[in-house]
VOLUMPA-233154 format. One record per residue (C-alpha): x, y, z. Coordinates in steps of 0.05 Angstrom, whole numbers, padded with zeros to 5 digits, always signed. Layout:
BEGIN
XYZ/...
//
This chain:
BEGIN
+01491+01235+02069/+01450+01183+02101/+01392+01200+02130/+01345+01177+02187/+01304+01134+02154/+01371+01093+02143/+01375+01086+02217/+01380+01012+02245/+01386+00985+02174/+01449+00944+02190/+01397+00905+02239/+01346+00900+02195/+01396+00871+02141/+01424+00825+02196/+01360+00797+02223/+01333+00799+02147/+01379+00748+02118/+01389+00701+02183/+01321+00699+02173/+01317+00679+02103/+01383+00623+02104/+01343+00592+02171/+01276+00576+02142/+01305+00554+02072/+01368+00508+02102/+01381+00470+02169/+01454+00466+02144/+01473+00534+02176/+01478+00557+02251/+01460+00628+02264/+01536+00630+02290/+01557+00606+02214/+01508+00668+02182/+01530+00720+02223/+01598+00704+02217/+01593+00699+02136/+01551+00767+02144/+01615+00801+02197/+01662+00773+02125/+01626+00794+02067/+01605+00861+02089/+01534+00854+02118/+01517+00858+02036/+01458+00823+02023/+01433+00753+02023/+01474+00727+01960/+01530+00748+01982/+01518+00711+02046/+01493+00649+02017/+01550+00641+01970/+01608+00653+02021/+01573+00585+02064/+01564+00552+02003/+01640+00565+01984/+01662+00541+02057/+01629+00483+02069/+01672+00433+02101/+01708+00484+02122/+01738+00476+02187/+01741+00538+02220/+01672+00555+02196/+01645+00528+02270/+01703+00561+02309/+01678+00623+02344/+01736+00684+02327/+01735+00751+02333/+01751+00804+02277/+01789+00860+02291/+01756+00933+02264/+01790+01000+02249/+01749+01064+02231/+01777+01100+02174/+01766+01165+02136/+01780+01161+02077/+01783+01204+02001/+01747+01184+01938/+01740+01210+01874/+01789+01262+01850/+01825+01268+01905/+01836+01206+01912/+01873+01193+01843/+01911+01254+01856/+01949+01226+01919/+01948+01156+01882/+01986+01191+01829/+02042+01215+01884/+02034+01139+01910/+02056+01120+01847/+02100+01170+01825/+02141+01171+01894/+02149+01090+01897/+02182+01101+01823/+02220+01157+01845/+02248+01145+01902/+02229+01060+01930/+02182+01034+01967/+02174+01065+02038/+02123+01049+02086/+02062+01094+02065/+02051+01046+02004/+02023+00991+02053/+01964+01021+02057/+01909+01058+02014/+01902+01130+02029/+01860+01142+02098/+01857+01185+02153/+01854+01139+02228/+01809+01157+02280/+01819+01089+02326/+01863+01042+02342/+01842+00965+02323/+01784+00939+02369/+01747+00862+02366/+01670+00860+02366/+01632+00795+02374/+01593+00771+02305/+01526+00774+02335/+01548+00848+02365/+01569+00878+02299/+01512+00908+02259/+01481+00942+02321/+01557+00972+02323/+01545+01006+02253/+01483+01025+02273/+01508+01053+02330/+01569+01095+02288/+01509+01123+02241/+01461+01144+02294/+01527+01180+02324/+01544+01215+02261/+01463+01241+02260/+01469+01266+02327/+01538+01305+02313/+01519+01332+02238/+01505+01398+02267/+01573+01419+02282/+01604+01385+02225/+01640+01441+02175/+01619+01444+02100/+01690+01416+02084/+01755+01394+02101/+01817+01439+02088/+01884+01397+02086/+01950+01426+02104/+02016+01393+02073/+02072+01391+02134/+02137+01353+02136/+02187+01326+02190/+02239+01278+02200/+02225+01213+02164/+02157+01234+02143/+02102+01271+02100/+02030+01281+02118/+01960+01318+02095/+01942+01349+02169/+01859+01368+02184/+01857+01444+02202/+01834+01449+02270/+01760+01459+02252/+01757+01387+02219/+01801+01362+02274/+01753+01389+02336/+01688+01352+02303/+01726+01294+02284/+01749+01291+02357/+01669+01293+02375/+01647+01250+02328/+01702+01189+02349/+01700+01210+02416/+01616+01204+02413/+01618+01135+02383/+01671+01112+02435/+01624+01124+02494/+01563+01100+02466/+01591+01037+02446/+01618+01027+02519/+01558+01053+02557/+01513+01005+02509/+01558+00939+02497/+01612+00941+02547/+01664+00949+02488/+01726+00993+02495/+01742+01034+02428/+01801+01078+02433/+01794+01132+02391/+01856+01176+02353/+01893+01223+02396/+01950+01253+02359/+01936+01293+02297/+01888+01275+02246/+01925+01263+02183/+01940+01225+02119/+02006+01198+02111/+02047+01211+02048/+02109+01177+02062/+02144+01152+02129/+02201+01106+02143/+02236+01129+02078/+02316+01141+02058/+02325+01208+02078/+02366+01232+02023/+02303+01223+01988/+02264+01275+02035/+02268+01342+01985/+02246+01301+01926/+02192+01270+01960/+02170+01334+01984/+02172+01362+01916/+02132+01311+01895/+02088+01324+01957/+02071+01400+01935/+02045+01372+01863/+01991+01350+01904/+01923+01386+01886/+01888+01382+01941/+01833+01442+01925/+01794+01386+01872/+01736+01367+01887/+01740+01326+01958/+01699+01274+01975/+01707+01233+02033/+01675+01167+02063/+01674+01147+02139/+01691+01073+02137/+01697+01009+02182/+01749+00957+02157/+01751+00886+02185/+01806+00831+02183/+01825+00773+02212/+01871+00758+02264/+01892+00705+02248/+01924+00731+02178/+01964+00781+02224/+02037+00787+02192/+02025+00730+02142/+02043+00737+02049/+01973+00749+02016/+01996+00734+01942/+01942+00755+01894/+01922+00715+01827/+01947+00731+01760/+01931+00670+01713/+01876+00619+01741/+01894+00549+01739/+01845+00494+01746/+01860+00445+01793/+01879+00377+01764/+01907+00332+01827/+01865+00322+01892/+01918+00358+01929/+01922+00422+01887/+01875+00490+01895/+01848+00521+01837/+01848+00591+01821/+01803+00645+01799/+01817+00714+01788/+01792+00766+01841/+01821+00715+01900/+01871+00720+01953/+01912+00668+01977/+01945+00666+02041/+02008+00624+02037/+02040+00572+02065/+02103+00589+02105/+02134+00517+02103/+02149+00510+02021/+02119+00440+01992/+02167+00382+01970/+02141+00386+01899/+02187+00442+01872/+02160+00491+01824/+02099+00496+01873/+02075+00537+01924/+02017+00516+01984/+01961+00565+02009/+01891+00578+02035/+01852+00618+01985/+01816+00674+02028/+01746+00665+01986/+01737+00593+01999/+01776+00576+02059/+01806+00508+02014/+01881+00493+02018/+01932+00466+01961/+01974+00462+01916/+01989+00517+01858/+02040+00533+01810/+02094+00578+01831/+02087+00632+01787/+02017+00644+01780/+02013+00691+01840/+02045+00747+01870/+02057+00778+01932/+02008+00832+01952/+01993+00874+02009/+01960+00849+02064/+01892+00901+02069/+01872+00863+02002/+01844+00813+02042/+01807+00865+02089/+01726+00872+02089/+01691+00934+02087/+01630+00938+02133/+01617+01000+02135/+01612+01063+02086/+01580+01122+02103/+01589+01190+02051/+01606+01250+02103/+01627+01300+02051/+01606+01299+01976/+01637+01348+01921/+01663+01415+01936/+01737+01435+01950/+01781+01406+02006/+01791+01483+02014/+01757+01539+02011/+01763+01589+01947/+01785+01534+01905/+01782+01512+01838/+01730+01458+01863/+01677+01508+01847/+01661+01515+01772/+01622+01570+01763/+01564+01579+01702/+01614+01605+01648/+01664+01544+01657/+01602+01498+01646/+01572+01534+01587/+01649+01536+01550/+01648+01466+01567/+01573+01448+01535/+01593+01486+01472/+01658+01447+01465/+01617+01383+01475/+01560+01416+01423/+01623+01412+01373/+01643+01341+01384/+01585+01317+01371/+01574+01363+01308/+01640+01347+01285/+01621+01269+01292/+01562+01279+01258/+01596+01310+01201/+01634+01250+01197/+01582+01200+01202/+01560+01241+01133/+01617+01238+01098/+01615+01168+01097/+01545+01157+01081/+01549+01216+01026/+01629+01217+01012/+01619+01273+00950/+01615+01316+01024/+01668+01297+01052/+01729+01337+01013/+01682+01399+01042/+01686+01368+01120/+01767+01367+01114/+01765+01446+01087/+01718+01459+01144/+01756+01415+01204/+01821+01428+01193/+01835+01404+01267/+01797+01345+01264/+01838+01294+01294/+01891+01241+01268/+01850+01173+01268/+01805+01209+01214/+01856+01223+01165/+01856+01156+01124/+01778+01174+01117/+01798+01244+01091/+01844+01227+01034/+01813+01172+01003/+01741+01217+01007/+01796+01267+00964/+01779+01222+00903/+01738+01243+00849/+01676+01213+00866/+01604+01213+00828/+01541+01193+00851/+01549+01123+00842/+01620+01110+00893/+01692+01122+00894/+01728+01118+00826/+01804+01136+00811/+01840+01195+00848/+01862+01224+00777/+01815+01282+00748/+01812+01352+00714/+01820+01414+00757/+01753+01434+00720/+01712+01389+00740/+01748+01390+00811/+01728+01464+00816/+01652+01443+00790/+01655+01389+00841/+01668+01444+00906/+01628+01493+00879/+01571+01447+00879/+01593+01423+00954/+01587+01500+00972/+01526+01503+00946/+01500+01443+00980/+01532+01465+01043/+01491+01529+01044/+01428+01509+01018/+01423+01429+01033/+01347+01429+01026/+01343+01454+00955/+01388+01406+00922/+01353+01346+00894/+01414+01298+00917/+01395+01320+00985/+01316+01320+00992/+01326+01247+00958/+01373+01234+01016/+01328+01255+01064/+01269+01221+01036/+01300+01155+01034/+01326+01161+01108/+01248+01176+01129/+01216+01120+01081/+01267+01063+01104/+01327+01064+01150/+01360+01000+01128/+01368+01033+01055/+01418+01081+01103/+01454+01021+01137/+01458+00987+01069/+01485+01055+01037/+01534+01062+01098/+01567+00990+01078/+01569+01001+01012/+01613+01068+01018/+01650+01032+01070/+01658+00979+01023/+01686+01024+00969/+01728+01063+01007/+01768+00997+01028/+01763+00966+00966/+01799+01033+00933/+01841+01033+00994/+01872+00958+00971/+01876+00972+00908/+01925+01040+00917/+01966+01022+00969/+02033+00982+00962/+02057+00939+01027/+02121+00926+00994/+02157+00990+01036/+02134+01053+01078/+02090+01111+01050/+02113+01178+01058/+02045+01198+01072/+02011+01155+01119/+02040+01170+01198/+02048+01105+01226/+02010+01075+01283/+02013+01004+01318/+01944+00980+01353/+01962+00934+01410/+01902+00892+01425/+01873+00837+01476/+01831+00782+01460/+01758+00791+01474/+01723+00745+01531/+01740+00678+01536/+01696+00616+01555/+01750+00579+01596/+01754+00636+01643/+01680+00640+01642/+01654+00575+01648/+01721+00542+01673/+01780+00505+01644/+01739+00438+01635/+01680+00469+01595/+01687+00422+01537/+01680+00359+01587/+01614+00392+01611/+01589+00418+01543/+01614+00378+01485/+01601+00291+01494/+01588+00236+01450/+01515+00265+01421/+01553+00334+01396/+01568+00412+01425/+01504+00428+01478/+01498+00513+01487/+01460+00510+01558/+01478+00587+01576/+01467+00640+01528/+01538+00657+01527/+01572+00597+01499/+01588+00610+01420/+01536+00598+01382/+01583+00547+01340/+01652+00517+01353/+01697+00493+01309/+01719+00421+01304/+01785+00401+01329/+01822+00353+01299/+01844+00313+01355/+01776+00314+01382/+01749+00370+01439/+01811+00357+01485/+01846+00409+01437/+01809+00466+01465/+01847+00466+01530/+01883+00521+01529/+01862+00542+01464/+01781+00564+01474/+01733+00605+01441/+01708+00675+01461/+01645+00678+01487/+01584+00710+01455/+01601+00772+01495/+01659+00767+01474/+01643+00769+01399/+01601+00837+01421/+01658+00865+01452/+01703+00864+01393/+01648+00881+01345/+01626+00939+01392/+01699+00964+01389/+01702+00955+01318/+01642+00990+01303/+01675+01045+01343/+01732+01050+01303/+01703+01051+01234/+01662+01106+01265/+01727+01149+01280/+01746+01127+01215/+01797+01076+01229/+01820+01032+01171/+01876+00978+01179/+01932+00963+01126/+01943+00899+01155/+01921+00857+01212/+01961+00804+01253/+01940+00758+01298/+01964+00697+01356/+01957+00631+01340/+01901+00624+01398/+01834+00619+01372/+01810+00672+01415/+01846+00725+01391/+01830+00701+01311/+01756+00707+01326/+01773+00772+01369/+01804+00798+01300/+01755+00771+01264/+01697+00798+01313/+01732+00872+01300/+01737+00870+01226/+01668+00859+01226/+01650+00916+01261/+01690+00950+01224/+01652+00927+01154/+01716+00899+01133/+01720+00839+01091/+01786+00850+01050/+01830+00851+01097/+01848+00778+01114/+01879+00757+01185/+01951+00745+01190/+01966+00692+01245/+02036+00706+01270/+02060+00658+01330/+02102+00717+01358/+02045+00746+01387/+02022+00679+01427/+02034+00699+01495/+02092+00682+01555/+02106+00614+01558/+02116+00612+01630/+02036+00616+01636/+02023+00562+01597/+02066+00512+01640/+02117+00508+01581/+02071+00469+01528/+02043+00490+01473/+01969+00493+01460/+01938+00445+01402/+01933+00511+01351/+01884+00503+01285/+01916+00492+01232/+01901+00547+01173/+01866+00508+01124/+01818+00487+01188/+01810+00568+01203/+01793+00577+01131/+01740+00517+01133/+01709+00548+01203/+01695+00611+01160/+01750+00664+01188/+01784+00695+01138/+01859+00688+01160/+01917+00702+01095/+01940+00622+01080/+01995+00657+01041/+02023+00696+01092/+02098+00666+01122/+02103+00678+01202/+02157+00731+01219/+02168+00680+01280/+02150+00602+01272/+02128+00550+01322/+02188+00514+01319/+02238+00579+01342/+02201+00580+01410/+02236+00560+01470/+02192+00519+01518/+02232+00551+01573/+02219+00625+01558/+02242+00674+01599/+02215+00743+01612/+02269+00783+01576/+02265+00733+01513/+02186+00733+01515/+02197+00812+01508/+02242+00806+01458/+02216+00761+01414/+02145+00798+01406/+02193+00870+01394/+02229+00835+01333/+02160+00827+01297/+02142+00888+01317/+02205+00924+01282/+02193+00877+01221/+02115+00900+01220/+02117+00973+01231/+02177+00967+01182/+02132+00931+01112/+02073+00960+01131/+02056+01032+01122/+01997+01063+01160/+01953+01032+01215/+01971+00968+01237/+01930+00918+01292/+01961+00862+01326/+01912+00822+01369/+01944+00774+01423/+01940+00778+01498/+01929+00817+01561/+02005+00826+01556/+02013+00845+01481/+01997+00915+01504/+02062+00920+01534/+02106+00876+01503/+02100+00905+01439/+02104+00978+01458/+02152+00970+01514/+02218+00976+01471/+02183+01012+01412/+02175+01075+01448/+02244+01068+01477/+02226+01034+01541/+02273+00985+01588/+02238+00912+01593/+02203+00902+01658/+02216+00861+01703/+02170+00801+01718/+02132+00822+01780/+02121+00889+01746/+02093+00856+01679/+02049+00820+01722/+02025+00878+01757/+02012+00916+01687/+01970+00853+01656/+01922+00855+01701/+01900+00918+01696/+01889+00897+01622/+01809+00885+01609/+01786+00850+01550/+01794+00877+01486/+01845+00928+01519/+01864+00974+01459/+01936+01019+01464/+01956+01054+01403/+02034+01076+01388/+02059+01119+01346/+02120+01145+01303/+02134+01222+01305/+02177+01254+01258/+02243+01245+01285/+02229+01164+01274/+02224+01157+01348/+02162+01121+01375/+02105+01136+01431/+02045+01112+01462/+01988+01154+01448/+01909+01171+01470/+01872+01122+01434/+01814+01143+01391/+01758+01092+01424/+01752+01096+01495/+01752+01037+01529/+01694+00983+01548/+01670+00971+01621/+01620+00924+01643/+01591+00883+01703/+01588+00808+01723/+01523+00772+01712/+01530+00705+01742/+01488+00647+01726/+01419+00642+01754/+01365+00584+01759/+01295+00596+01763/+01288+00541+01810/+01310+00584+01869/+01240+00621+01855/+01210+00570+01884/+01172+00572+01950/+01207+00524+02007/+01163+00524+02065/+01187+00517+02132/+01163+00460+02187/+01108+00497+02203/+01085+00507+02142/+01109+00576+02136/+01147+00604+02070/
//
């Protein structure tokens, strides 16, 4: 909870960063800051600075409009995903009904408008009137599911209700006795809605759903101010799902993580759309399908956030509470994890081990089991030889295991082991390649592609390219980077090196390089999977270049250098999002030169000259399922395919028995795709197929935008002041 020294720091933030922008720019009115404050949040100076920069020229940055404010509470954390998950399961269920217009949240006023200037001595105000009500505020809030005609709520019990009523009620004065501003707090019920405004044959089922609900998790809740503008009212926000660059003077680029609000009046060009995108306040042009519709809260700003309950239940005498024993079971099943991990970072640096580690870990789980039966090969100090040999010396061989198992320290193998590890580490890493190394090499000598083992289960790894520069640095980086005098790397995360195109750098639009944290990222996964002990029997690949170096990136992580690349145009993504023309791809013998080791014997499943420039959704599906039934067909085991943010779907979709989506709901699914977004499928006993946990969780990181040292710099004032 906040506490008082946190007291008037919406003021201090305000008067902090008019402060700042004034004495470094005359380009600014206070009335232009404090309205770029009142829309970003009252964040911090950056933020500030870069919303003005964004609008300049901007006409409506002078006009002086008031935002409307609500005051919200609302969930977080696990209660929060589990009424998401009825948000979700209800809209499937049973259609869209009026509760999915808005994110979950209790109201506590009605909509009320607040001059710029005004604002952060109103959140001041709100915290200073939570302080003064604290001590009547109940350690939680207890929910109570209830149900009438048309609709489906959460209720407050009366003891959350009564201080809720004190705490709005508080604020509402105050803010009238001090500005002369009329706030009109709740007065019904306070409640979440569920559903309203649906078809009521659809009541019982919703209610079902409803009582899956568990609202005893752990509860936390934040008191919130959300801000919009009026002027949106009733308008189509359309969010962004591919960024275009804008070619024309009339057209409006697009980045990800934007809003645009449209146009009503639909532009003569056809196949376009016209809008105002919400982060820069710029009008254009844009291609039809590279938004869609959204709901219109996206475009909301929160200013205020203030944590009024953390942890505990919703309700009393719930499961929220985990007392001592649950967290000690839980330690020692993390204690075995990481035991069982270590065991199997062993095995692979001492692999004579490792038939010992399968007797012992009998559950260990699937992704390991490549790992465990080529380790079942006789093996002798100096690597992996042929799987044949005596029972005698087979016996000899786990006796001596036993033996080493109980009494590590006195076997010579082992003290040498140990010795080596404490004189010089990279003799390990070295040690750890060369097994690796072996066990691959053994691996592609003993298995056949030509049909299916009867052994290996078969799994499909669905993959996304790895960070890519165009999105980074934008669609013209090889204009900026790349002239007459060569390639220039002026930010640390341009590649290294680029290949050479043969129609000169122009080729690289829409067909770029990862970026340098890209390469990490797929390495980083790789290095994951080769941990879990992960080997691939074959590895496919788009035609873009960054999903070849993405492959590339992961089999080095994985210490793989057999296994060549195949580069299978099926897997190039929709057509539709590349304006219907084909990238300039790289030829093989070009890939081979550049130093990626792609197959130049392999045939495509699918070639270039099958595509049709004019794809639709339903063919784009059903071309990348073909390959897929002609891959998981020849080729036994684990198989990757590395394409697009798509790939994840379109080649599990009608594997594990799935309809094909329909466009606006592909488009919803790819972008929750990050990079290097891994799914893994696989086929159960009765031939069927189904999407599975994978065994590498997934990779989350932050933004780190560019930065010049020149904005160190002192800039004094007029007065000589800095």
């Amino acid at each position: 909870m906040a506490s008082n020294n946190a007291k008037k720091q919406y003021v201090a933030v305000h008067e902090e960063v008019v402060k700042n922008i004034t004495s470094q720019t005359k380009q600014y009115s206070k009335k232009n800051i404090e309205k770029a404050l009142s829309i970003t949040g009252h964040k911090d100076l950056a933020s500030t600075m870069k919303w003005l920069n964004n609008h300049i020229g901007d006409r409506t940055l002078n006009e002086d409009t008031q935002r409307e404010y609500i005051l919200f509470l609302c969930p977080t954390g696990p209660l929060l995903s589990e009424i998401s998950k009825f948000y979700e399961q209800s809209y499937n269920k049973c259609g869209s009904n009026s509760a999915h217009n808005l994110f979950p949240h209790i109201t506590l006023s009605s909509f009320f408008k607040i001059n710029n200037h005004l604002l952060p001595y109103i959140l001041d105000c709100l915290n200073d009137c939570f302080q003064s009500t604290r001590y009547s505020q109940p350690d939680h809030l207890q929910l109570i599911l209830q149900r009438s005609e048309g609709y489906i709520g959460l209720f407050l019990n009366a003891v959350a209700s009564t201080w809720m009523t004190e705490l709005t009620s508080t604020f509402a004065t105050a803010v009238h006795k001090n500005f002369g501003l009329l706030i009109k707090p709740h007065e019904r019920k306070f409640h979440l809605t569920l559903a309203y405004n649906f078809d009521l044959s659809k009541t019982q089922e919703l209610e079902n759903l409803a009582k899956k609900i568990n609202i005893d998790v752990n509860a936390r809740w934040e008191l919130n101010i959300y801000s919009r503008d009026p002027s949106f009212n009733g308008k189509n926000i359309h969010s962004i799902t591919h960024e275009y660059k804008a070619v024309k003077q009339d057209e409006l680029t697009l980045n990800y993580n934007s809003h645009i609000i449209m146009d009503p009046e639909p532009p003569k060009r056809s196949g376009w759309k016209r809008g105002t995108d919400n982060e820069t306040g710029k009008t254009g042009l844009f291609p039809d399908n590279f938004t869609k519709k959204t709901a219109e809260w996206r475009i909301w700003t929160k200013n205020f956030s203030l944590p009024v309950f953390r942890g505990g239940s919703s309700n009393p005498g719930s499961s929220g509470d985990i007392d001592m024993s649950k967290q000690t079971k839980r330690s020692q099943s993390f204690n075995l994890k990481k035991d069982k991990k270590e065991e199997l970072r062993n095995s692979l640096r001492n692999p004579s081990k490792s038939s010992t580690l399968q007797s012992s870990s009998s559950n260990n789980p699937p992704w390991e089991s490549n790992t465990r039966i080529l380790a079942n090969s006789r093996t002798t100090a100096t690597g992996v030889t042929d799987a044949g040999d005596s029972s005698g010396n087979a016996e000899s061989m786990n006796q001596y295991q036993a033996y080493a198992i109980r009494d590590s320290n006195k076997t010579p193998l082992a003290r040498t082991h140990s010795e080596d590890r404490k004189k010089n580490r990279n003799s390990t890493k070295r040690n750890e390649r060369e097994t690796t190394a072996q066990l691959l090499q053994y691996r592609t000598s003993n298995m056949s592609i030509s049909g299916p083992s009867t052994t290996q289960v078969k799994r499909l790894f669905s993959m996304r390219h790895a960070e890519r520069v165009d999105l980074t640095f934008g669609h013209d980086w090889f204009q900026i980077y790349i002239d007459d005098r060569g390639y220039h790397r002026r930010n640390l995360n341009l590649p290294r090196r680029i290949p050479t195109r043969k129609s000169g750098p122009r080729d690289f639009f829409m067909d770029c390089p990862i970026t340098e944290v890209g390469t990490f990222q797929a390495k980083l996964a790789g290095e994951a999977l080769r941990a879990k002990g992960v080997i691939f029997n074959a590895v496919f690949s788009s035609p873009s270049l960054r999903s070849i170096q993405t492959a590339a990136s992961l089999l080095d992580g994985l210490m793989d250098t057999s296994t060549k690349i195949k580069i299978e145009p099926a897997l190039f993504e929709w057509m539709a999002w590349c304006r219907n023309t084909f990238p300039k791809f790289m030829r093989i013998e070009d890939l081979v030169d550049y130093g990626l080791n792609v197959d130049p014997n392999y045939a495509p499943f699918y070639p270039l000259a099958q595509f049709n420039a004019n794809e639709k959704t339903d063919e784009y599906y059903y071309r990348s399922h073909s390959f897929i039934q002609f891959a998981t067909r020849n080729y036994p085991g684990n198989v990757l395919v590395v394409g697009h943010s798509a790939t994840l779907d379109v080649t599990t979709r009608q594997l594990t028995g799935q309809p094909i989506r329909k466009t606006d709901d592909l488009i919803r699914v790819v972008q929750k795709v990050p990079y290097c977004g891994l799914c893994v499928s696989e086929e159960q006993p009765n031939n069927t197929w189904k999407l599975v946990q994978a065994p590498i969780p997934s990779l989350t990181h932050g933004q780190n935008q560019a930065f010049d040292w020149r904005d160190l710099e002192s800039h004094p004032n007029q007065n000589g002041r800095v």
